[in-house]
N, C-alpha and C positions, 0 to 999 in steps of 0.2 A: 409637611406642615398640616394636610388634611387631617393625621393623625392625632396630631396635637391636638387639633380644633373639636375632631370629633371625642377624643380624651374628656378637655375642655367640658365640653357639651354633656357629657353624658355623668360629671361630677355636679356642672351644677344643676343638674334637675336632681339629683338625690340629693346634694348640700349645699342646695343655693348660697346661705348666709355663708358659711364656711369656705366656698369655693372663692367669693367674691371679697371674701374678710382677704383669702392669701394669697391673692391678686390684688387685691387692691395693697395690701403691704408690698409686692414685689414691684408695682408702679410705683409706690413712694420714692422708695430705696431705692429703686433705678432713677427717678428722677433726681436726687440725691446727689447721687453719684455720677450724674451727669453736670448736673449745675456746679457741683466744686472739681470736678474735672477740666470739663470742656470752656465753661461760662467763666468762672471763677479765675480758672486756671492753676490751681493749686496742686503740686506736688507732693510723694511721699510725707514728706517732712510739715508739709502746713496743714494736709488734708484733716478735717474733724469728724474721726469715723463716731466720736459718740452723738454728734449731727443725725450722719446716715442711718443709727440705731434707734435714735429717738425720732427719726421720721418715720422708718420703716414700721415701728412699734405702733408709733401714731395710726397708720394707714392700715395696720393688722388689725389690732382692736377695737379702734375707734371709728376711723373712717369710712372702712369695710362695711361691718355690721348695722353702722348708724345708716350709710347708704344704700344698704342691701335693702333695710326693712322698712326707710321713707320712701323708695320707688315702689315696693311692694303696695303700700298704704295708698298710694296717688294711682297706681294703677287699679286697685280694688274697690276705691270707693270713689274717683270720678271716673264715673259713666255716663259719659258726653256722647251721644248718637254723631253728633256732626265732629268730625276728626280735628278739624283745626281749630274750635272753641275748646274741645278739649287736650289740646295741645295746650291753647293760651290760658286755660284755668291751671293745668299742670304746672305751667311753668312761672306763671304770678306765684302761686301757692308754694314753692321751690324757691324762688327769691323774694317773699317777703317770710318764711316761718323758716325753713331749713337752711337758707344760706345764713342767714346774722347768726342763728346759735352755734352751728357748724365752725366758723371765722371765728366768734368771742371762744370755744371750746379748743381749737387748733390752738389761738393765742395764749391761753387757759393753761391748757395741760404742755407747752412746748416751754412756754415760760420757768411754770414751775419744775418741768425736768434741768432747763436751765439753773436754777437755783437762784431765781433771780427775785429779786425784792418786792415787798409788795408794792410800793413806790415806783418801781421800775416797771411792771408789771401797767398799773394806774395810766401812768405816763405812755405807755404802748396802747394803752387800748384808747386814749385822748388821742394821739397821732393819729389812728385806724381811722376815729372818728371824725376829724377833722378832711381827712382822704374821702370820706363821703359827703 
């Protein structure tokens, strides 16, 4: 495992975005493939591997990169002397600016892989909202 780690370690200091873009694709996908496995319970025959593509897809391109370069941003430009105000600035600034467009852009672009209607789409983002 140290190998890994150290592997790990020494791609993302040369390709932070890129190390973290296909990792973060391989935690979707694994997640994926967990939840319609284990959770779900779905077999061969039910399993929706264009699901597991359009997540994994999701977390390669989108999630990854969009992740990679907001924690860079919150670490480069709050510099907070006192560690735990600059925790709690970090993490306000992370759930009131990165979390909603994150969520409307996951709902966004998974919808429209689904092919699903603008209507349909409308109605999903009303439920989301109605959840908060």
């Amino acid at each position: 495992m140290s190998v890994f780690i150290s592997w790990y370690k020494y791609h993302l200091l040369r390709r932070p975005i890129l190390t973290q873009s296909i990792a973060t694709g391989i935690i979707f996908t694994s997640g994926d493939i967990i939840a319609q496995g284990f959770i779900e319970q779905r077999g061969h025959k039910t399993y929706d591997f264009s699901r597991t593509l359009r997540l994994g897809g999701f977390g390669a391109l989108i999630a990854g990169p969009s992740g990679a370069t907001w924690y860079r941003i919150l670490d480069k430009y709050i510099d907070i002397k006192k560690p735990f105000l600059a925790l709690l600035t970090r993490v306000t600034l992370d759930q009131t600016i990165y979390a909603p467009s994150f969520i409307a852009t996951f709902l966004s672009v998974q919808s429209i892989l689904e092919r699903q209607s603008k209507e349909q789409i409308v109605k999903k983002f009303k439920k989301v909202g109605n959840f908060f």
